[in-house]
N, C-alpha and C positions, 0 to 999 in steps of 0.2 A: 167534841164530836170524835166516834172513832170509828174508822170505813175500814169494810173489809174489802178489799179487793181478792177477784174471783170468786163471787160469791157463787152457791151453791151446789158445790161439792160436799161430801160429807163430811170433812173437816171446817170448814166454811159454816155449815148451817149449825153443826154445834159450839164451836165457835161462839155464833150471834145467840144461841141461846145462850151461852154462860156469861158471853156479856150484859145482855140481857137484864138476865138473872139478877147480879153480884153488881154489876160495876155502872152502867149507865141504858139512858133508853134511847141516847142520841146517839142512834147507828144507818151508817149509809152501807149499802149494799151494793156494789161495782162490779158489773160483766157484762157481758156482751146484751145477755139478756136477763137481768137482776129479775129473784121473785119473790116476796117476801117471807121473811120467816114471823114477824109479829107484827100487827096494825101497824105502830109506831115507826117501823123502821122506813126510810128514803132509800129508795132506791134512783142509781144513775147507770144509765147505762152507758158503758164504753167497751172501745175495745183498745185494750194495755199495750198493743201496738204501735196506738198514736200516740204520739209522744201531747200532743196538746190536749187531746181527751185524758190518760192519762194527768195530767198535771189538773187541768179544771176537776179531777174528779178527787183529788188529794187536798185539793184547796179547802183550807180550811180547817183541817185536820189534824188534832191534837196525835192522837195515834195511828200507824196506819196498818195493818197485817198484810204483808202478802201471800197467799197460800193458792195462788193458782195452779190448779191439775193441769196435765196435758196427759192425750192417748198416747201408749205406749208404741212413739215412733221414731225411731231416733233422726228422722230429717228433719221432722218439724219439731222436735225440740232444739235442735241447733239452731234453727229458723226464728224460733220465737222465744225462748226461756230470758237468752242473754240480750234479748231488748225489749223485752218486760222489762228485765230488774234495771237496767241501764233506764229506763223512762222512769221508773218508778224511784231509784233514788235521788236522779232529777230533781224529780219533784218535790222530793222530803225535802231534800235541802234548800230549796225554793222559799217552800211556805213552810219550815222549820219544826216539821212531822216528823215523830219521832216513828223507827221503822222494825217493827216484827216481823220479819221471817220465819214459814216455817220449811224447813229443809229435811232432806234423807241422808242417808247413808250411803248411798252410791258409790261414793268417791271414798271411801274407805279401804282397806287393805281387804281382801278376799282371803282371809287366813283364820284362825281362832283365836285370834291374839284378841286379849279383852279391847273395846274400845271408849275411850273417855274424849270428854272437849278437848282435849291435845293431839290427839291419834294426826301422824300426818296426812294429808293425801297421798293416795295413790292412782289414780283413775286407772281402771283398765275396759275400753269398749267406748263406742260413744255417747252414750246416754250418760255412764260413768264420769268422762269428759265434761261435756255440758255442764252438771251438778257441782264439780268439784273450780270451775270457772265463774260459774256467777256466783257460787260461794265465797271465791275469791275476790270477785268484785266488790261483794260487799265490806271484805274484811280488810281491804286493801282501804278504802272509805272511813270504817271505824278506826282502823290504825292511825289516819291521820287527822283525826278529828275533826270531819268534817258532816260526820251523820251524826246521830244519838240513832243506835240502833242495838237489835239483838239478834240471835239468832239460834231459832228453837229447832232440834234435831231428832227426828224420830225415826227408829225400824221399821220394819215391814207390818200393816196395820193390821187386824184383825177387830169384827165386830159388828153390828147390828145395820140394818136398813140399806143406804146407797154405800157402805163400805166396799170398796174393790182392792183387791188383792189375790197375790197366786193362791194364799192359803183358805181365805173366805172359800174363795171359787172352788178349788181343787179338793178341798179338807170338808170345811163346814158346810157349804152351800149345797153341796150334796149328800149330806145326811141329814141335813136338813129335808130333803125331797125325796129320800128314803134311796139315795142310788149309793151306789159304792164311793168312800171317798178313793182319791188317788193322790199318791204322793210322791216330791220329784226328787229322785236321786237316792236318798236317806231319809227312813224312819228314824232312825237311832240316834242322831244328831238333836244337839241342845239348841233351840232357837229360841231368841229374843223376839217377841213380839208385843206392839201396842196396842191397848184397847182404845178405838177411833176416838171416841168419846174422853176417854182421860185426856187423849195428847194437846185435843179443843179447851178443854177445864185447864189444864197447865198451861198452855200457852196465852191464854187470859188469864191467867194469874201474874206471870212473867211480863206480860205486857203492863200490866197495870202496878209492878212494882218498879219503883224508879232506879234502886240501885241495885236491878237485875241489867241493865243494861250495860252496853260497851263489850259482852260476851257472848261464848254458846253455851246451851244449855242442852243437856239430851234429857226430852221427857221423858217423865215417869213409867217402866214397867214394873210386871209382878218379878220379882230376882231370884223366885222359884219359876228359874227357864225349863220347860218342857222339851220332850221332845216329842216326835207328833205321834208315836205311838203311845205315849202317853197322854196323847189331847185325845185320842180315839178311842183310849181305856177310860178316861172321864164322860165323851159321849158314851160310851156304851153302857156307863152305870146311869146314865143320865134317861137312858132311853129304854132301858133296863134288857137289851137285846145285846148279844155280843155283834159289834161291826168288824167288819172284814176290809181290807183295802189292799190295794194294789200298788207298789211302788214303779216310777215308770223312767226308766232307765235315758242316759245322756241321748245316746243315741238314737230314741223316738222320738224327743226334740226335733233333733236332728232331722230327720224325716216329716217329720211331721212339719218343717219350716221350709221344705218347697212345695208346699202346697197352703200355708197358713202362714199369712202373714202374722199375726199376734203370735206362734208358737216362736216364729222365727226372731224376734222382738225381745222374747223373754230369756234366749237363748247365754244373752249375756250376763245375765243373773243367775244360771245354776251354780257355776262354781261357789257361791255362795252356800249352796245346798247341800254339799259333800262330808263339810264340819260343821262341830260347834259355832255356833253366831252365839259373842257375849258384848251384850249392849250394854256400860255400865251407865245408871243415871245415878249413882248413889249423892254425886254432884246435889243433882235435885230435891231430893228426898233426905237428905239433912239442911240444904236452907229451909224449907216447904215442909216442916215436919208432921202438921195438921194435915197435909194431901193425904186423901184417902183414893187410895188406888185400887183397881178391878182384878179380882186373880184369873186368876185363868179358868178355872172352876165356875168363878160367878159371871164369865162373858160366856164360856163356851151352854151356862144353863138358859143366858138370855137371847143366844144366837137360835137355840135348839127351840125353846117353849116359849118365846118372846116375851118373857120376866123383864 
């Protein structure tokens, strides 16, 4: 059997289709309020807060992913991230479930220094914090051999249906609707981004090989990083109209975050947006040589005309 917990988020529900797919049909689906993605699949509902639901809902579990979302708040991710994963390793090592994480980038250095499974921490902000602490939980676990676990690491997502992200929102989701995209800080900057749907395909791949584990891994992107006036010269051929966009400077943030709680949220994430972001997976992409990965050309045609 292998559960996902937090189910249905968009990483989550492709996820349970590629397991699906490839690996098995005995899949349990774990949230607060599970719903399913194929006949097949059990759902349990809990919430990862209780440390006894949690554990009943791991029971029995060959593998288990945790890829639980939270809204973009940094109280309640203090509040609830690091005792998810505190219940949920609990539990692995209880009933002797091996543990998939899927993790960010967060806690990475805000520079353009390439980044690999080695890059140290850096937190800076508290969402920043949070991420690079239960990450640490967990590796503090695997160092001592006390988990079988992994942990899968991915950039900022970009990509089809329930996908959320600034770029979805800000870039694509609005030329999708025909409005002007807007973009925050820098066009001109090279960003790493993943397509939702790969990082799901990858990290059930990873889960289901056995001597992927005891590691991180950063999924798979295209290594021809764009920048986003570059993704907006792809929609524009794609749409075959020239698009126009707007870039929106630190300081409307700014402003715009005493009065909007999400602008003010997201605040801690621009510096990220000033340079290059080089997310290396090349890690991935020579164990994984058959993965076949999404360019940036074939998400931004599937985002636009839903191919």
């Amino acid at each position: 059997m292998q559960t996902v917990l937090g189910s249905g988020g968009q990483i989550a529900e492709e996820l349970t289709r590629e397991l699906h797919r490839n690996f098995t049909h005995d899949i349990h689906l774990v949230s607060r309020k599970p719903s399913k993605v194929h006949e097949t699949d059990q759902l349990v509902p809990a919430d990862l807060m209780d440390a006894e639901a949690t554990d009943a809902a791991v029971a029995g579990s060959g593998i288990v992913y945790l890829t639980v979302g939270l809204p973009m708040d940094s109280a309640l991710w203090e509040r609830r991230f690091p005792a998810m994963m505190a219940n949920t390793i609990a539990a692995c090592q209880k009933h002797g479930s091996k543990l998939v994480f899927f993790d960010n980038t967060y806690m990475y250095p805000r520079t353009s220094t390439r980044q690999t499974e080695d890059t140290a921490f850096e937190p800076v902000g508290r969402k920043a914090t949070v991420r690079a602490r239960i990450a640490t939980m967990l590796l503090t676990e695997m160092g001592a051999g006390t988990i079988d676990a992994v942990i899968c690491r991915a950039p900022e997502f970009y990509g089809p249906g329930k996908t959320q992200s600034l770029t979805n929102a800000a870039v694509f989701n609005r030329i999708k609707h025909g409005k002007r995209p807007v973009v925050p800080l820098n066009a001109h900057t090279r960003r790493s981004l993943i397509w939702a749907p790969d990082a799901s395909r990858a990290m059930a791949r990873i889960g289901n090989t056995p001597d992927a584990y005891g590691q991180t891994w950063h999924l798979p992107i295209d290594p021809d990083r764009l920048t986003y006036q570059g993704m907006i010269d792809i929609a524009s051929q794609i749409t075959g109209k020239k698009i126009h966009y707007s870039t929106v400077p630190g300081w409307a943030f700014k402003i715009g975050g005493l009065i909007n709680p999400a602008a003010k949220e997201v605040q801690e994430l621009l510096p990220r947006y000033r340079q290059d972001n080089f997310f290396d997976s090349s890690k991935f992409t020579t164990r994984f040589r058959d993965f076949q990965f999404t360019s940036y050309r074939e998400g931004i045609i599937q985002i636009l005309k839903g191919e």
